[in-house]
N, C-alpha and C positions, 0 to 999 in steps of 0.2 A: 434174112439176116445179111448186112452188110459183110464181105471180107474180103481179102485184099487175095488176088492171084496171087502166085508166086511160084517161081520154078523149080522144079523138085530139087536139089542135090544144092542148093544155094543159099536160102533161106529155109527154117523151119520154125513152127512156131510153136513158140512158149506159154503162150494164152490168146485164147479168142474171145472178140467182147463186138457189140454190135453199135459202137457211139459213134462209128465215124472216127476213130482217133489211132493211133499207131506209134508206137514205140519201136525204131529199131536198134539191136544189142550187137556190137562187137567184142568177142573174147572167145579165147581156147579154153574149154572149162577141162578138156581131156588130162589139163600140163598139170596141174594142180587139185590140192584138197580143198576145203574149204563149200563156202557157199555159194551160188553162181548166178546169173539171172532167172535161172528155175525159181531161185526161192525166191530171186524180186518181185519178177513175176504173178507169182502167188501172193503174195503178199499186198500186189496191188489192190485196192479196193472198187473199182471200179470196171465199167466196158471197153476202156481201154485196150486194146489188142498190142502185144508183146510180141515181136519178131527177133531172132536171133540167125548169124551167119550157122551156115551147117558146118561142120569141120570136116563133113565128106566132102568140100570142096578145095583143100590144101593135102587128098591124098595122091594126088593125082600132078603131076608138073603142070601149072595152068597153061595153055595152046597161048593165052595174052601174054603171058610174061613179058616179052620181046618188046612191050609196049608199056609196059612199066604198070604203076601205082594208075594211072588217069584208066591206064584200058579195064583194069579191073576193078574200079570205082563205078566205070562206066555199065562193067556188068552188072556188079550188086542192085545197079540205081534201076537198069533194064527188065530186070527179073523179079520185078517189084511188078505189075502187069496193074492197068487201072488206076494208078496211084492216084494222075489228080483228079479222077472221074470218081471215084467212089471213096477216099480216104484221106486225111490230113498227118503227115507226120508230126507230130508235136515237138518227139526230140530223139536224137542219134546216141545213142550210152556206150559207153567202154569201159573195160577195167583193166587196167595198167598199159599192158604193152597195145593196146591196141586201140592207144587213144587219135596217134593221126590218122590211122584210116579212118575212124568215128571223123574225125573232122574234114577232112576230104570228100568224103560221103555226104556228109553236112552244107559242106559246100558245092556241091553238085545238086544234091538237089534246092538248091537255093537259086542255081543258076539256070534251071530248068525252067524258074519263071514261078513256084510254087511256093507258097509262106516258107521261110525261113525255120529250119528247127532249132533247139534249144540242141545246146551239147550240152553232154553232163560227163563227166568225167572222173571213173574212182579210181582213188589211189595210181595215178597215170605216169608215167615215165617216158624217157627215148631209148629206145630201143641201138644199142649199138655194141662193138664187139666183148665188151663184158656179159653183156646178157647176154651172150650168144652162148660164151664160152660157161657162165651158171651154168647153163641147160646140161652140158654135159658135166660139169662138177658135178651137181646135183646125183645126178645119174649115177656117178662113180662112187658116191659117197654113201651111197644105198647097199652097194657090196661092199665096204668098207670091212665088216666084221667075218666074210664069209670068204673074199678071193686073194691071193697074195698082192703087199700092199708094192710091190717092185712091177707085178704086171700093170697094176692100175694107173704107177706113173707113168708109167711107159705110154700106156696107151693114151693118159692126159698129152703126155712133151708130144703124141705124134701129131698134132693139131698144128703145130711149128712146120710138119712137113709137106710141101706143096702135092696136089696131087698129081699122079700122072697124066703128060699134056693138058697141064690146067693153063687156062689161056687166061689175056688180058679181059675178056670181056663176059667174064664166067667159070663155070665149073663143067668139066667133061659130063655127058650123059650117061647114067649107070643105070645099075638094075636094083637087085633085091639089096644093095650094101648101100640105098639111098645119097651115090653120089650125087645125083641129079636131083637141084636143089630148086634154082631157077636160074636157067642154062640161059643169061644175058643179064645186061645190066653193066652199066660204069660208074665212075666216081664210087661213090659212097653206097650203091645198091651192088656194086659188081663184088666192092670189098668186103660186104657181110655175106651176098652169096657163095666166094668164094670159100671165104671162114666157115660157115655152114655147111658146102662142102666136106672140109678135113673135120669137123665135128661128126657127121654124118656118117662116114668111115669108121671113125671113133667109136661110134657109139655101135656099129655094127663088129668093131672086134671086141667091143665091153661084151654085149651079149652072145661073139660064138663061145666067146671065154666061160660065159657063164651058163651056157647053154651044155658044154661038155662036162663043166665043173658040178652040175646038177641035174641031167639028166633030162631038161625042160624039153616039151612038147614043139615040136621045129613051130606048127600053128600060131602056139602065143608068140615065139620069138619073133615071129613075120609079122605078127599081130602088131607087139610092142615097139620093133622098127618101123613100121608104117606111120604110127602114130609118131614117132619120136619126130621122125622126118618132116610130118604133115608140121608139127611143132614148127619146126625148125623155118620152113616153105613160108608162114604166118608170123614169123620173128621178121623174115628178111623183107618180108613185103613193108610191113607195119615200121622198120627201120629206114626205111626208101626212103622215109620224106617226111619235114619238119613236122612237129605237131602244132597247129593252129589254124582258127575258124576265123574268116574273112567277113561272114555274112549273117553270124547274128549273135546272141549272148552265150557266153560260157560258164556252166556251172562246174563247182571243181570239188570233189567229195571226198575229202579223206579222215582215215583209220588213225588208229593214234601211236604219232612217234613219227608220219610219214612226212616227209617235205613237197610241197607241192612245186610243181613246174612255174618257171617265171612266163607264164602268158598273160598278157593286156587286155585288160576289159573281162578280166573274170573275177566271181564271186564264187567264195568258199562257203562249203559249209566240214567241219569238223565233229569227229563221232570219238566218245572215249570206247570205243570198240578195236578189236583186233581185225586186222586185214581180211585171213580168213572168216571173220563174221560180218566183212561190211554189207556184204549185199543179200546176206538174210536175216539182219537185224529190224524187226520192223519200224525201230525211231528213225533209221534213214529212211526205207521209203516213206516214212511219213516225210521227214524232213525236203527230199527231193518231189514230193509230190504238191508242198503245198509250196517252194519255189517256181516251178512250172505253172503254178497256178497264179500266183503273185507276181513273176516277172520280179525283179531285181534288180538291186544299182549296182554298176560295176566297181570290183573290187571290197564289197563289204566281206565280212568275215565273221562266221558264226559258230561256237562252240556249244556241243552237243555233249555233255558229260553224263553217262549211266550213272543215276542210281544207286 
């Protein structure tokens, strides 16, 4: 059987098929409910092979940071082993926030000399200091009904305060309070790192608050900080840099009610589905499966209404 190497802690895979073809997924499926490339995955009807980023690789400060969005495009694309000896990537997926790294990726491996993939794109967005700042609303609004509603603001307003020796070109190194978000970065990557940052504090005195007010297991709390962080590591990467594909067509898929991004040379297709159902709905994979197979003109637009 044909399969594609790949490095442990980097990629993992969602389904294995032996056609010679490859699907790779970027998305945090940890941050959210809903449906996720699992169920697209499945869903596929073919030997198409599904790969997805591991999220065990944003638990950890990545050693590239320092090098930005290129050195860690660079990884993704390197840890991929055999690629153009034994497999074709077809197309690069994402769902919402993690649509420019899909395209970055997309565009790397284009420029490695290898066919061009399709991007496909659900429900996609840019990533910048309001979604940062969701992340932890969200969070906060989970103890809404159980913690005093004066701690919570409190600990929202402390997001406003800089952290100790936080410098121009990042966020001081921490430990288990997930200061340490990704310690470099200017302009626009150093600004969401550093916000990420004071989120990351945040969200570590949400949970000792909650952690004494309930009597929680220190395990999950280290658990659910890790995670929130690794969150936060994938928000600030994926906000680094613009969203858009230089090297070949873009497909654009969205939920219903959603605005799509103003990018050039892409083709929609439209689902009467909710967010959380787009990507285990099987009329979208149908939809995005027989686009990849048709190829498309750029800019048409196509409504999908349920039944």
């Amino acid at each position: 059987m044909w399969g594609l190497r790949v490095r442990p802690g980097i990629w993992r895979a969602l389904k294995r098929g032996d056609d010679r073809r490859t699907i790779l997924a970027v998305d945090f499926r940890q941050a959210r409910s809903g449906s996720g490339f699992e169920e697209f995955a499945a869903n596929y009807p073919d030997a198409t092979e599904v790969w997805q980023i591991d999220e065990d690789l944003w638990l950890e400060p990545p050693s590239l940071a320092p090098a930005g969005v290129p050195a860690l495009v660079d990884t993704l694309f390197s840890a991929v082993g055999g690629l153009a000896e034994s497999r074709r990537v077809i197309a690069v997926m994402a769902y919402c926030a993690g649509a420019s790294l899909a395209c970055a990726l997309a565009d790397r491996i284009a420029e490695s000399g290898l066919p061009a993939p399709y991007v496909v794109l659900f429900d996609p967005f840019d990533v910048d200091a309001q979604v940062l700042r969701y992340s932890l609303r969200t969070a906060l609004e989970s103890f809404a009904s159980d913690l005093d509603a004066e701690d919570l603001k409190r600990i929202e307003a402390s997001v406003d305060q800089p952290l100790p020796d936080e410098g121009p070109g990042g966020v001081p190194s921490g430990g288990s309070t997930g200061d340490s978000v990704l310690v470099s970065g200017d302009g626009r990557a150093g600004d969401l790192a550093r916000l990420a940052g004071r989120i990351a504090r945040a969200y570590h005195d949400l949970m000792s608050l909650a952690a004494a007010s309930f009597d929680l297991p220190s395990e999950l709390v280290q658990e659910l900080g890790d995670t929130f962080v690794a969150y936060l590591r994938y928000l600030v990467v994926c906000g680094s840099s613009p969203t858009g594909y230089r090297q070949g067509p873009t497909l654009v898929v969205l939920s219903e009610g959603q605005e799509p991004l103003p990018l050039p040379d892409s083709r929609q297709l439209r689902f009467g589905v909710t967010a959380v159902e787009l990507l285990g709905d099987p009329a979208v994979m149908d939809g995005v499966r027989g686009s990849l197979a048709a190829g498309g003109s750029p800019g048409d637009v196509h409504s999908h209404d349920r039944d």
